[in-house]
BAFI-3210 file (N, C-alpha, C; in Angstrom, 3 decimals, decimal comma, padded with zeros to 6 digits):
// residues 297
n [1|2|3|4|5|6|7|8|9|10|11|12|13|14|15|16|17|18|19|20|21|22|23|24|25|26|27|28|29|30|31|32|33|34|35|36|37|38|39|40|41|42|43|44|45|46|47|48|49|50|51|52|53|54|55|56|57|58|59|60|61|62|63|64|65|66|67|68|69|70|71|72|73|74|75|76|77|78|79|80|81|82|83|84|85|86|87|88|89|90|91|92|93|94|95|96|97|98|99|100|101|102|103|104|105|106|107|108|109|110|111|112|113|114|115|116|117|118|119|120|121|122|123|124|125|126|127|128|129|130|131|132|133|134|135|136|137|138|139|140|141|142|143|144|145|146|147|148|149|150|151|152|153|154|155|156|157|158|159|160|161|162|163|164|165|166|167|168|169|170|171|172|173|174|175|176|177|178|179|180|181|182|183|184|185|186|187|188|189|190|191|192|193|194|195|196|197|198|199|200|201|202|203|204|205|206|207|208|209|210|211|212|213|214|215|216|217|218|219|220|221|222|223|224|225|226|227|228|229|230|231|232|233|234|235|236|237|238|239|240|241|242|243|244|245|246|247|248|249|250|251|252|253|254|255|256|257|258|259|260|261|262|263|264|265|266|267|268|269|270|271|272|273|274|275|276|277|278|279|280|281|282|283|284|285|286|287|288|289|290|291|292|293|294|295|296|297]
n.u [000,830|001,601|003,820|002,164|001,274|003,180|004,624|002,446|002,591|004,673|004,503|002,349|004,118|005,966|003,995|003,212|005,753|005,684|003,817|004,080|006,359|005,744|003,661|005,783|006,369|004,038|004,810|007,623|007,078|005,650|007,390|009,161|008,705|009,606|012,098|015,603|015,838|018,480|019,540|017,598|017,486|019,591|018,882|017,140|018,669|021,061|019,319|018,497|020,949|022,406|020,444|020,235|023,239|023,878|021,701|022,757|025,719|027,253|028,086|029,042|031,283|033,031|033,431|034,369|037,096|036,584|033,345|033,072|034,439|032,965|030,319|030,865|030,486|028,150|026,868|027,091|025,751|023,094|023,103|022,990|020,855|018,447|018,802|018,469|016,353|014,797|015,457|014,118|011,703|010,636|010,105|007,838|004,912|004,261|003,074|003,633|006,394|006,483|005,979|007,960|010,018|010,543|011,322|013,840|013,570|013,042|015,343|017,009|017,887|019,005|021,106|022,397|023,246|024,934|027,131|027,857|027,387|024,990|022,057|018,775|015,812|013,547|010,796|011,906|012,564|010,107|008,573|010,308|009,327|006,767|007,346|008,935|006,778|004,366|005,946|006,281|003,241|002,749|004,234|005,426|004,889|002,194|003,389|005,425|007,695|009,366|009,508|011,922|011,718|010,936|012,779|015,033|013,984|014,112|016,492|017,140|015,676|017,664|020,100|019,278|019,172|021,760|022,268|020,916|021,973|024,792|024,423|023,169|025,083|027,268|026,252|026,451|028,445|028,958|027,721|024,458|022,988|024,968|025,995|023,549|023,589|026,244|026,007|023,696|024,645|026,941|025,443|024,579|026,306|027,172|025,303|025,529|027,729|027,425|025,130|025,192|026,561|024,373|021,665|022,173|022,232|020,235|017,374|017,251|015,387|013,095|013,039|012,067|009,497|006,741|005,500|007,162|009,594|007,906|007,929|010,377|011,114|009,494|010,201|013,163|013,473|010,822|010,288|013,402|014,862|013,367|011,461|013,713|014,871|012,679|012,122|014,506|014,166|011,733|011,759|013,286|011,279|010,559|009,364|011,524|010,320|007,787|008,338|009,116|007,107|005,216|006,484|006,513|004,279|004,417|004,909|002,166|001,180|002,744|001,328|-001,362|-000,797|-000,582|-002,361|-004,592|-003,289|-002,283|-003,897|-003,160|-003,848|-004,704|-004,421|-006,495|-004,704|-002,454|-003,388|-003,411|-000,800|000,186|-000,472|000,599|003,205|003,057|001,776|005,015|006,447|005,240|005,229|008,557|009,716|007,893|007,954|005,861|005,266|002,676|000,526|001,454|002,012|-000,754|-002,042|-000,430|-001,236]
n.v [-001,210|001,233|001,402|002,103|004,407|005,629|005,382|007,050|009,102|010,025|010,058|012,008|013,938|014,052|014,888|017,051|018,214|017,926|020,116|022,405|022,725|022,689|024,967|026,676|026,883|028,504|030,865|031,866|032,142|034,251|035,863|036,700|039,064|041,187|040,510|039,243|036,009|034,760|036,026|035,771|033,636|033,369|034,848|032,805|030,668|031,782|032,698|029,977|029,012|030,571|029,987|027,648|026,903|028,183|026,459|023,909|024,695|023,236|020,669|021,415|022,370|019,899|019,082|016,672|016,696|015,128|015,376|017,789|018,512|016,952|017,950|020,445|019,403|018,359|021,080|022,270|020,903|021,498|024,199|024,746|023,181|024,687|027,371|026,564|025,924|028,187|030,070|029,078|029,087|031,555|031,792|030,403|028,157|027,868|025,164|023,726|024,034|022,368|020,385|019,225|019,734|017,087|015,599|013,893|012,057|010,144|010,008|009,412|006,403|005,706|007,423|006,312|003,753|004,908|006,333|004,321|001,802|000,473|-001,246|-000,207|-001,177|-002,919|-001,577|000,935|001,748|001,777|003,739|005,769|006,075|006,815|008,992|010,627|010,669|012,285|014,948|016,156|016,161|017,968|020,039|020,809|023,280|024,105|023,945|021,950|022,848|023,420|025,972|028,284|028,580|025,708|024,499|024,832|023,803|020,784|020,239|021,798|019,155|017,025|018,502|017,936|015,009|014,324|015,157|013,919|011,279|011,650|012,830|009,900|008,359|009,319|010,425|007,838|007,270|009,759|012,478|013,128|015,482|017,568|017,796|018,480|021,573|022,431|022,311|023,965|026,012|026,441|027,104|029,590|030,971|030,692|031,773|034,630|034,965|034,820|036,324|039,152|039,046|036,930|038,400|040,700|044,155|044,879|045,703|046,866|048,561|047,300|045,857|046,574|045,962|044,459|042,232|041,026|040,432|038,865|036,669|035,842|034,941|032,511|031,217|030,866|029,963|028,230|026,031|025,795|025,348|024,401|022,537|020,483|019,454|018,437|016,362|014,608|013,844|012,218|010,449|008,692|006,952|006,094|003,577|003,425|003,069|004,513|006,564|008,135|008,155|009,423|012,153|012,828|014,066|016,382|017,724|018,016|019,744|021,803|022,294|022,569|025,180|027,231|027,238|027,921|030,273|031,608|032,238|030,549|028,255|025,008|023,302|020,465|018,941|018,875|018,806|015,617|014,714|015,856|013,792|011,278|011,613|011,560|008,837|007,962|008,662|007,064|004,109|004,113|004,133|002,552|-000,238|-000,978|-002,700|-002,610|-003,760|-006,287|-007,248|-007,106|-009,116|-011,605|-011,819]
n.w [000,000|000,984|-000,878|-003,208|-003,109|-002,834|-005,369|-006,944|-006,033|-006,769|-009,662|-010,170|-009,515|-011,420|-012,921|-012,861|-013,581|-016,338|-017,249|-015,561|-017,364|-019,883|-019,719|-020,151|-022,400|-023,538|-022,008|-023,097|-025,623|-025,307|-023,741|-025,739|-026,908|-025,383|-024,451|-025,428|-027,298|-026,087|-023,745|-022,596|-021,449|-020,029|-017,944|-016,769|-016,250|-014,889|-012,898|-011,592|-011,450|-009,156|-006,741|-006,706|-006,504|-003,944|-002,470|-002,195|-001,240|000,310|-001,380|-003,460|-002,771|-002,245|-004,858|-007,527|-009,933|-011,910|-012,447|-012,884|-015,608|-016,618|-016,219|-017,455|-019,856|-020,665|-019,907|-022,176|-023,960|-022,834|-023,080|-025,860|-026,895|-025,720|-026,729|-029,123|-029,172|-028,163|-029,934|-032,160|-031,196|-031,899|-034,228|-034,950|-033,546|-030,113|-029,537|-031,614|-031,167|-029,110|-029,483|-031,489|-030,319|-028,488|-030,313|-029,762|-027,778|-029,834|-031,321|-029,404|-029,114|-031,333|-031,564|-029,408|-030,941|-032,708|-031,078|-028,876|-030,047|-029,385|-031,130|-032,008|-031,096|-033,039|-032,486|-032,037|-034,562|-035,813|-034,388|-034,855|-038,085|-037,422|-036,200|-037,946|-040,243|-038,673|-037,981|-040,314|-041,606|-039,431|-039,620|-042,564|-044,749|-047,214|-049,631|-049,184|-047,899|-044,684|-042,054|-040,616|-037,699|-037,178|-038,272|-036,598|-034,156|-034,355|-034,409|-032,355|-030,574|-031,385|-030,263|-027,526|-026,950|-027,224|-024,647|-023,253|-023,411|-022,605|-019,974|-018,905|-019,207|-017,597|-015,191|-013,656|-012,005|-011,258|-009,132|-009,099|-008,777|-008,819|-011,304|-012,486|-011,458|-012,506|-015,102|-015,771|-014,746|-016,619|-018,424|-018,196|-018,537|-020,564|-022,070|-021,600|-022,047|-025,571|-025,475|-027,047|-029,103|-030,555|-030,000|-030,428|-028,817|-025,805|-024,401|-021,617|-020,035|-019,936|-017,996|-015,613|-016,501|-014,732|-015,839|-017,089|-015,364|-013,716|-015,549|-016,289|-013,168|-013,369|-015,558|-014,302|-011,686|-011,184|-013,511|-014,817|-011,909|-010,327|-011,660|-012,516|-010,577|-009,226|-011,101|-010,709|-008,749|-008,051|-010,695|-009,162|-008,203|-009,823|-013,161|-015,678|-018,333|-017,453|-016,631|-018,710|-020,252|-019,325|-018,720|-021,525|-021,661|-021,673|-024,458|-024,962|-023,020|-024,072|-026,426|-025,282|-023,905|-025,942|-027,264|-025,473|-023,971|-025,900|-028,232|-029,959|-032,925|-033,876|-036,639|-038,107|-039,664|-038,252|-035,656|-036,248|-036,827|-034,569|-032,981|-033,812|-033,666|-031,002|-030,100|-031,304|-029,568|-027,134|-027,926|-028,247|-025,815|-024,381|-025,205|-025,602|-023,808|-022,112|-022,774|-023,599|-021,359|-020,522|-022,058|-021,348|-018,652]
ca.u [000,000|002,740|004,843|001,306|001,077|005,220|004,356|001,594|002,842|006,019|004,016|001,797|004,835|006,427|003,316|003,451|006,946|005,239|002,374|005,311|007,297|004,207|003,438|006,332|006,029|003,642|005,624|009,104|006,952|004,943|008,220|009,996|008,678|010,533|013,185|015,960|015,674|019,623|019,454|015,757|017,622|020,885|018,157|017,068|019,732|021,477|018,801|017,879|022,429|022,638|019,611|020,707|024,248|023,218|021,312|024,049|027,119|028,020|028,223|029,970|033,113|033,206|032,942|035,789|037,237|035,672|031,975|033,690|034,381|031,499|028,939|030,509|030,319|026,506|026,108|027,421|025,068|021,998|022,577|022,685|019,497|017,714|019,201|017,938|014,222|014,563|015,633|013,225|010,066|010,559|009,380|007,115|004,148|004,797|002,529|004,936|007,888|006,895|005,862|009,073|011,558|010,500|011,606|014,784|013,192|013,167|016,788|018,387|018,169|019,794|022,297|023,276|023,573|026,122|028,097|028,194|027,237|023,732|021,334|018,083|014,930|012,138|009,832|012,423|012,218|007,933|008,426|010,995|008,713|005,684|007,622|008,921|005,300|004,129|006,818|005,695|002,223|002,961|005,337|005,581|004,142|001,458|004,483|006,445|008,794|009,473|009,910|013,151|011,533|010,911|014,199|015,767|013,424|014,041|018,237|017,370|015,799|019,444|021,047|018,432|018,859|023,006|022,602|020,647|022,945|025,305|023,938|022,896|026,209|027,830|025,735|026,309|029,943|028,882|026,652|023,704|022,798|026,247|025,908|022,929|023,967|027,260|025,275|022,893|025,916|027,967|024,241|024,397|027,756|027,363|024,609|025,570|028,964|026,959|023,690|025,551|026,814|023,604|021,069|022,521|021,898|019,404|016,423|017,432|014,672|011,639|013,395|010,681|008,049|006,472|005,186|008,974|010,137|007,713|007,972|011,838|011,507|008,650|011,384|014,127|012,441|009,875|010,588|014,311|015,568|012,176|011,323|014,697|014,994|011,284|012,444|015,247|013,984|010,658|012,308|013,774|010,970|009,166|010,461|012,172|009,097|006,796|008,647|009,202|005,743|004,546|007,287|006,607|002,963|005,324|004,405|000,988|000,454|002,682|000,147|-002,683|-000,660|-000,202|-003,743|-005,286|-002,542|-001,634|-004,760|-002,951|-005,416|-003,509|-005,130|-006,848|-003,434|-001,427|-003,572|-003,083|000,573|000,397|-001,260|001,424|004,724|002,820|002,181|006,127|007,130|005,002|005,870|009,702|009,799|007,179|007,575|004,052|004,999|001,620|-000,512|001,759|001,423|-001,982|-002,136|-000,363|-002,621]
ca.v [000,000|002,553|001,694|002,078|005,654|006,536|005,567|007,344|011,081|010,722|010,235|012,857|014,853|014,033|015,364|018,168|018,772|018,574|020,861|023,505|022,606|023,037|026,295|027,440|027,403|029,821|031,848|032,001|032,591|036,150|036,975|037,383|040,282|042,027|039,820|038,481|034,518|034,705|036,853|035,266|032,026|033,928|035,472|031,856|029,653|032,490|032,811|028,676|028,580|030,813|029,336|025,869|026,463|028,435|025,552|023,123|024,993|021,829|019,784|021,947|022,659|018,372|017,969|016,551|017,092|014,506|016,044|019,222|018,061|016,024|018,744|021,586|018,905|018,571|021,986|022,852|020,877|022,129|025,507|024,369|022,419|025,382|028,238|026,337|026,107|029,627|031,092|028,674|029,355|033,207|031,789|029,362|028,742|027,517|024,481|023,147|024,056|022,276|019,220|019,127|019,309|015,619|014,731|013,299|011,061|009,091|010,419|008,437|005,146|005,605|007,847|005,112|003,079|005,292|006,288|003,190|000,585|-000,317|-001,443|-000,049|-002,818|-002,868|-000,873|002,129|001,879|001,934|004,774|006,679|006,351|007,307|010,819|011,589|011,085|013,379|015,985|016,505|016,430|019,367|021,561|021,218|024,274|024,040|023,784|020,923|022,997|024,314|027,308|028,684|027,625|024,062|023,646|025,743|023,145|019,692|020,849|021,294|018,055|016,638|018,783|017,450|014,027|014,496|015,879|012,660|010,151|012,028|012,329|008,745|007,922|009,837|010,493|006,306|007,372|011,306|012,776|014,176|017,022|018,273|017,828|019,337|022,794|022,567|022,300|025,020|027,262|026,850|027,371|030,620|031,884|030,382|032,659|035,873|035,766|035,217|037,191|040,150|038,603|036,889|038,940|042,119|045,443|044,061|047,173|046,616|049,248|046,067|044,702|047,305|045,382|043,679|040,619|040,352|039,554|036,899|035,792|035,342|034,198|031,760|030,671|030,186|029,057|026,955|025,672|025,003|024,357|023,611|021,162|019,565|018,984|017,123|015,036|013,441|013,129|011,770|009,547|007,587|005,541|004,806|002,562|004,572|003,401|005,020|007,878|008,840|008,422|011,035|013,344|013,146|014,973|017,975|018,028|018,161|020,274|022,968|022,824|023,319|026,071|027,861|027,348|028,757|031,398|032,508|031,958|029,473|027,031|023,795|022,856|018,984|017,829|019,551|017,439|014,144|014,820|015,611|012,058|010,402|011,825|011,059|007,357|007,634|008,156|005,955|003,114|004,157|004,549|001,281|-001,062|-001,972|-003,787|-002,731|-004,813|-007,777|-007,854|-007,843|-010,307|-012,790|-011,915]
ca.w [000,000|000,900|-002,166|-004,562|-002,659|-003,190|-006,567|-007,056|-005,354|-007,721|-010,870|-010,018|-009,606|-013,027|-014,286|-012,267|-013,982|-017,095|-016,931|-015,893|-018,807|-020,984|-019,731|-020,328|-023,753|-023,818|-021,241|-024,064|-026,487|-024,921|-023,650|-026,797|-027,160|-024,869|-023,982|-027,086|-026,793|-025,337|-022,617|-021,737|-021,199|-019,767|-017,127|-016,533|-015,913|-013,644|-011,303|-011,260|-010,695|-007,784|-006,175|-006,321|-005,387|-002,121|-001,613|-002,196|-001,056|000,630|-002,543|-004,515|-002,438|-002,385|-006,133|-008,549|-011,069|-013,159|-012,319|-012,882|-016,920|-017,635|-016,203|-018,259|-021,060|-020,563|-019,933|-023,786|-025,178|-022,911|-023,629|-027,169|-027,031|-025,196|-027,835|-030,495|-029,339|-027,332|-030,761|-032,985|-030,690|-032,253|-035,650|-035,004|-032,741|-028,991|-030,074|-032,706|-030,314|-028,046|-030,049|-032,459|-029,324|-028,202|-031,262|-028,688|-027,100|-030,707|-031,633|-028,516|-028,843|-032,545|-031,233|-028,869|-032,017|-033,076|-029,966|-028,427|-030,922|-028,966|-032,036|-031,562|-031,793|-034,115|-031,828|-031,819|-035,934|-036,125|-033,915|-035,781|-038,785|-036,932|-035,883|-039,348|-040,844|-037,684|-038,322|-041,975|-040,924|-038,116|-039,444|-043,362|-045,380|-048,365|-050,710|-048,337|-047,340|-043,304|-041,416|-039,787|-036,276|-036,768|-038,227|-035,327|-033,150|-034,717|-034,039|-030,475|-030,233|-031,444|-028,996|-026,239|-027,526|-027,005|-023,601|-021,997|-023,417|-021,657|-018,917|-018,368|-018,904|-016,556|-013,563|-012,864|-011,070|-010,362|-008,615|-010,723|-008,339|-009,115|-012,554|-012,709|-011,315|-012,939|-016,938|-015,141|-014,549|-017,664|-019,903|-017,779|-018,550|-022,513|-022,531|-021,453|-023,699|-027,000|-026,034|-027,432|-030,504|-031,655|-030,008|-030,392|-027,939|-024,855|-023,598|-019,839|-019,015|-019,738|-016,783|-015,019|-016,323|-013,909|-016,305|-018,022|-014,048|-013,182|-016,361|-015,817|-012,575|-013,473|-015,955|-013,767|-010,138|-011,678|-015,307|-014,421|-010,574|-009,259|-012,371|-012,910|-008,877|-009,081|-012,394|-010,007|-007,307|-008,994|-011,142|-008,736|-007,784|-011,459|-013,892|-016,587|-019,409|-017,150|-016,534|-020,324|-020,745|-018,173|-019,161|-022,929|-021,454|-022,020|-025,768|-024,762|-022,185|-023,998|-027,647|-024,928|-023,285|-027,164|-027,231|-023,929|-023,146|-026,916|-029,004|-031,347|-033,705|-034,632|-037,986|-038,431|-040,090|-037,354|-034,555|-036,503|-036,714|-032,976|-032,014|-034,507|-032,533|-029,168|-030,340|-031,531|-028,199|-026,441|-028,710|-028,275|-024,739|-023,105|-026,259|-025,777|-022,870|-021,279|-024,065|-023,339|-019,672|-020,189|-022,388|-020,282|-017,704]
c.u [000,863|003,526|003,877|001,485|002,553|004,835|003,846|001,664|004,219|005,346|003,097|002,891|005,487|005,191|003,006|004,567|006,522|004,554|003,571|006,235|006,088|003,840|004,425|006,976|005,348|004,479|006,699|007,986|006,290|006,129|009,261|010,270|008,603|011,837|014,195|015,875|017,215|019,894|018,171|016,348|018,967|020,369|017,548|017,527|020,615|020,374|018,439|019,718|022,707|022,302|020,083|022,698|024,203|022,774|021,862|025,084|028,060|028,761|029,311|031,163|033,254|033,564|034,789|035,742|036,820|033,941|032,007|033,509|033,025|030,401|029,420|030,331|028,513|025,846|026,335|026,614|023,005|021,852|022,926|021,047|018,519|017,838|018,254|016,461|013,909|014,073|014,242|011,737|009,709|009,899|008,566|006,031|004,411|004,056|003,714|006,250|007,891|006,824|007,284|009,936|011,284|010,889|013,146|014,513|013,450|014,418|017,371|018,749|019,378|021,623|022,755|024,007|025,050|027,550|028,262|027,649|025,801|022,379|019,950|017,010|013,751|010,854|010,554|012,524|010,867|008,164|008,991|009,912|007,372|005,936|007,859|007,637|004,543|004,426|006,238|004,649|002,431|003,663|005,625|004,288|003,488|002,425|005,615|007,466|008,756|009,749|010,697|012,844|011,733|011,932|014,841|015,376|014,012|015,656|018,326|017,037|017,323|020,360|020,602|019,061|020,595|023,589|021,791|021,289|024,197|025,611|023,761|024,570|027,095|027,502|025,865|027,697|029,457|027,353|025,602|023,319|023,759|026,373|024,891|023,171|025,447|027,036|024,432|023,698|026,377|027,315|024,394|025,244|027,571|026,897|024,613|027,000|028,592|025,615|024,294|026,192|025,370|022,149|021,499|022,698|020,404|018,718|016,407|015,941|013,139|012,087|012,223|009,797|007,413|006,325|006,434|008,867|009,398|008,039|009,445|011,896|010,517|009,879|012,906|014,294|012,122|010,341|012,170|014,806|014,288|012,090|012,948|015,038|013,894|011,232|013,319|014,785|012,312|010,559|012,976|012,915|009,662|010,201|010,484|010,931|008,235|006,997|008,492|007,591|005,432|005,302|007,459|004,967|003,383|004,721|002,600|000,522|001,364|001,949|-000,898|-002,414|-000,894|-001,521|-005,017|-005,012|-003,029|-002,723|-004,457|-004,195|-004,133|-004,639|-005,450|-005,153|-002,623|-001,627|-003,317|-001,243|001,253|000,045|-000,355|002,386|004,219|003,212|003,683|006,298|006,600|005,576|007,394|009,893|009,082|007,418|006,438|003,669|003,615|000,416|-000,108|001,860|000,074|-002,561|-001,470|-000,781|-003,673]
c.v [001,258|002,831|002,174|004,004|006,672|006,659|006,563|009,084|010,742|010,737|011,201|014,112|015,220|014,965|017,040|019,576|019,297|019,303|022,230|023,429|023,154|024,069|027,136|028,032|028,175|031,015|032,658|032,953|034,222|036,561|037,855|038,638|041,528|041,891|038,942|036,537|034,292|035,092|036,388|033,636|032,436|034,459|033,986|031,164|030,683|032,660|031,438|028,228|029,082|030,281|027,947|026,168|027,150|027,124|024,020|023,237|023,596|020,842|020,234|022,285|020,859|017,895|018,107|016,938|016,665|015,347|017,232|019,812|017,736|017,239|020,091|021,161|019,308|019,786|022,955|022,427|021,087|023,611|025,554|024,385|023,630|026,759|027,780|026,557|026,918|030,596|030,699|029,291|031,048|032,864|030,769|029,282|027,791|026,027|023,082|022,990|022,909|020,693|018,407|019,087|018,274|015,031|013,700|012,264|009,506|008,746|009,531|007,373|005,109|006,169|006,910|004,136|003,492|005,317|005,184|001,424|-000,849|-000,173|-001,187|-001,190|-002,062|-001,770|000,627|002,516|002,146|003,317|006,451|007,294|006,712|008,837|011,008|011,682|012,542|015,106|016,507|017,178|018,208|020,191|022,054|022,274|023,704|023,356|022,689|021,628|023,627|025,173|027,529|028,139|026,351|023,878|023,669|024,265|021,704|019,611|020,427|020,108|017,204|017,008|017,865|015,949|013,178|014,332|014,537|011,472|010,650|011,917|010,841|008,205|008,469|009,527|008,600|006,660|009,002|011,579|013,719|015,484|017,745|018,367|018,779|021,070|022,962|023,385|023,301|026,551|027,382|027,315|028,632|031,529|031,838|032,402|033,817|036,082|035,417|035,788|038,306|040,272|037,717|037,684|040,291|043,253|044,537|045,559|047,006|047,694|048,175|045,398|045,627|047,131|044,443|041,912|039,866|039,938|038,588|036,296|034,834|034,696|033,021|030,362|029,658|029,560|027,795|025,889|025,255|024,662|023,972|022,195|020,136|018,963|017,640|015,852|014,096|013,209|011,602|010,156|008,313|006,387|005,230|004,558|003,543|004,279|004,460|006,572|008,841|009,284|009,593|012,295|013,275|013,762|016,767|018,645|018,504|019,480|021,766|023,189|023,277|024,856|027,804|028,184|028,375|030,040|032,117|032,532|031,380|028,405|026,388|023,121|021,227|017,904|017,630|018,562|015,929|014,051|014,715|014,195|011,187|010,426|011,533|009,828|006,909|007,400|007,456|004,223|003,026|003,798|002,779|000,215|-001,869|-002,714|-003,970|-003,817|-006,179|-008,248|-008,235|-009,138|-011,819|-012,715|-013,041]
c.w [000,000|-000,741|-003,679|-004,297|-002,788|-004,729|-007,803|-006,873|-006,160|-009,582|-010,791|-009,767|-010,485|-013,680|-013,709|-013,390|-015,496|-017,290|-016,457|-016,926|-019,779|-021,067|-020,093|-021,448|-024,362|-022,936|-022,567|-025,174|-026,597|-024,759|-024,706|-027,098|-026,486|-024,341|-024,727|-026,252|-025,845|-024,088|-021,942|-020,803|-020,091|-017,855|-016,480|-015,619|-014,958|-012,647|-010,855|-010,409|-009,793|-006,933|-005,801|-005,761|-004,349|-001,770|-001,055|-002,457|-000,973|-000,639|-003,367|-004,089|-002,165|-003,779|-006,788|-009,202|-012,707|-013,336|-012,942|-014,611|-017,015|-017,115|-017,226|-019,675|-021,204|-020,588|-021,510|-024,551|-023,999|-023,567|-025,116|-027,227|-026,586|-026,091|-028,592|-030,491|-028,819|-029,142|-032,079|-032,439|-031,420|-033,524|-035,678|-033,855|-031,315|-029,222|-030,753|-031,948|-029,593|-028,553|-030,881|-031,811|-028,897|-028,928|-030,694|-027,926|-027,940|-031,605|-031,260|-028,709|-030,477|-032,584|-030,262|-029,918|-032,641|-032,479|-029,442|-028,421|-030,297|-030,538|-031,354|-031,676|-032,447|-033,351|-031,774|-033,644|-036,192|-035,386|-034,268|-037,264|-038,789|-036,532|-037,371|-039,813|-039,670|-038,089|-039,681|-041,577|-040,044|-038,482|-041,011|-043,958|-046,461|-049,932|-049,764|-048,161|-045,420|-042,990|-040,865|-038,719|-036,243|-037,124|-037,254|-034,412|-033,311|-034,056|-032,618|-029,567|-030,524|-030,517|-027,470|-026,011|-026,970|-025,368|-022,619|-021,974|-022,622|-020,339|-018,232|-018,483|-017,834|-014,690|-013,173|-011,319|-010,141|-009,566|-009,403|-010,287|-009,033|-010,508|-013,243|-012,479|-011,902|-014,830|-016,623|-015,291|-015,494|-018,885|-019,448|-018,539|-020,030|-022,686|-022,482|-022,148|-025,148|-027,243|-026,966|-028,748|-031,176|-031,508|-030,328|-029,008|-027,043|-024,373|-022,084|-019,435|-019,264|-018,320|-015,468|-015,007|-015,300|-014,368|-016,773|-016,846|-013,477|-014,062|-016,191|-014,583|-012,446|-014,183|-015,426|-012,576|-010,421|-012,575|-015,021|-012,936|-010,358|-010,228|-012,740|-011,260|-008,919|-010,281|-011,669|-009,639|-007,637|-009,703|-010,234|-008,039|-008,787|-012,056|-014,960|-017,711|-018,530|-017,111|-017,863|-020,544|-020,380|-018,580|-021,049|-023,155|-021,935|-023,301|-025,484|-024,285|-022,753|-025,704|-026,561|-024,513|-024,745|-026,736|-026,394|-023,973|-024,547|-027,881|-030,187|-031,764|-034,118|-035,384|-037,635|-038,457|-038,911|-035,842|-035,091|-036,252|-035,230|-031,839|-032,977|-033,943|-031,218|-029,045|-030,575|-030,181|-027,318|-026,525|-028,583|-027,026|-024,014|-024,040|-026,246|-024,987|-021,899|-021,649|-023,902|-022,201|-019,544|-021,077|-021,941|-019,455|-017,733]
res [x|x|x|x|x|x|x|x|x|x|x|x|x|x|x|x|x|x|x|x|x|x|x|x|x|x|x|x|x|x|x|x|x|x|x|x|x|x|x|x|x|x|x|x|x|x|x|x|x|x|x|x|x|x|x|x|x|x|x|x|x|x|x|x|x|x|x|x|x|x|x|x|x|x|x|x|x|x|x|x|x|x|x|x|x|x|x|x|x|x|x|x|x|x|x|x|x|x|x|x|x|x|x|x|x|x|x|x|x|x|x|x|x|x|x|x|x|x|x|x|x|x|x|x|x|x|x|x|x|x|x|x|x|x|x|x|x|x|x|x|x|x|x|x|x|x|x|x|x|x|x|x|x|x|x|x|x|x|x|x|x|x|x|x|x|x|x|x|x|x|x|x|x|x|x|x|x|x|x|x|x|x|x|x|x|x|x|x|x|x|x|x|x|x|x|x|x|x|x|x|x|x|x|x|x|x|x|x|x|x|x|x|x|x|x|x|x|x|x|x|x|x|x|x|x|x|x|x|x|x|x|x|x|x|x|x|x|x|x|x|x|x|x|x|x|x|x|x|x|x|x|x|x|x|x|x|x|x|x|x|x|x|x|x|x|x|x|x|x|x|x|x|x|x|x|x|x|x|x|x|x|x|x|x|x|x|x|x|x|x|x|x|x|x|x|x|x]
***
């Protein structure tokens, strides 16, 4: 009974995580327009890296030098992965963003294939070809071609995609807290030595607005230390299919957020496309194993 109820308050907290991830796709996308996507993310990841190392001074005067490497590795290719769909969400609708960055979930197992010669299985192939049809579906134009965003977006799934094989490889020896505020810190620093080379000149006097500063600290509270804190901790007592699942609600909950917040319409095709990349990642992620438990039932 206890362990249905541990269960039960950490999957309700995954979805927690998503449902702030989700929103915060409409968040990026209102703030654009007063905030360049570099400096929005720069404003981010510095107030989620102070926060967390105040709160784990301790940790961080302990950590090696291996943790030290591998988190500013990780943190080169988040603040990749987060550029790309900061800067894509500017041409595209938070909807699409938010749908077209999961595209990682169906990336990994292939990129394992590559990096370290794990062959993916037949259920990570149906699923691949269930996102490309999707992708088309959702993002190509009248004339099949795409928009600067979704390419921008599809990228940052690759970066995303980079950054958990990573990760899973690593954090077995390190500690992932430490990792985490390390890739937190070094997305910080990326970002404030090339806001000024690809955003240009920054209007510091919006920082007066009242909605820019929750928005930013909605951003960097919520959306990263609060939700990447409740993904560990979370995670550690569901089984990794289940987890994916719940956290591939993300896509979801940020088309409704487009929807609600931003008054986006996602066309007929646009929802089929969106229930084709869901099914990818379900299919990638549980291999169906729920259908064959119950059928040996």
């Amino acid at each position: 009974m206890q362990k249905r109820i541990i269960t039960l308050a950490a999957a309700s907290g995954l979805i927690l995580v998503t449902i702030i991830w989700g929103a915060a796709f409409a968040v990026v996308k209102n703030s654009l327009d007063y905030v360049p996507p570099i400096y929005m993310m720069a404003f981010r990841f510095t107030i989620a890296g102070i926060v967390m190392s105040l709160v784990f001074i301790k940790k961080l005067l302990r950590m090696k030098k291996e943790e030290l490497i591998h988190g500013v590795g990780i943190g080169v290719f988040l603040f990749l992965a987060y550029a790309f769909q900061t800067i894509g969400c500017n041409y595209t609708t938070a909807g699409k963003n938010a749908f077209l960055t999961t595209v990682y979930v169906i990336l990994v197992p292939f990129l394992n294939w590559v990096l370290i010669k794990r062959r993916p299985d037949i259920f990570c192939v149906i699923a691949a070809l269930l996102s490309i049809t999707g992708i088309g579906l959702l993002s190509l134009e009248g004339d099949f071609s795409m928009n600067k965003g979704d390419v921008l977006t599809l990228v940052c799934g690759f970066c995303y995609a980079l950054q958990i094989i990573f990760i899973a490889q690593w954090s077995q020896n390190d500690d992932p807290v430490l990792l985490a505020i390390i890739q937190i810190i070094v997305a910080a620093v990326l970002s404030w030595i090339t806001a000024p080379f690809i955003d240009g000149g920054m209007n510091w006097h919006v920082l007066a607005n009242k909605s820019v500063i929750l928005s930013m600290m909605y951003l960097g509270l919520l959306s990263t230390m609060v939700a990447f804190a409740l993904q560990t901790i979370c995670q550690k007592y569901l089984a990794p299919s289940l987890a994916a699942l719940l956290m591939s609600f993300e896509a979801v909950f940020g088309a409704l957020s487009g929807v609600i917040f931003l008054g986006e319409v996602i066309p007929l095709r646009g929802i089929i496309g969106c229930v084709l990349m869901f099914s990818a990642i379900v299919i990638s992620e549980t291999k169906l194993s729920f259908l064959f438990k119950s059928r040996r039932k």
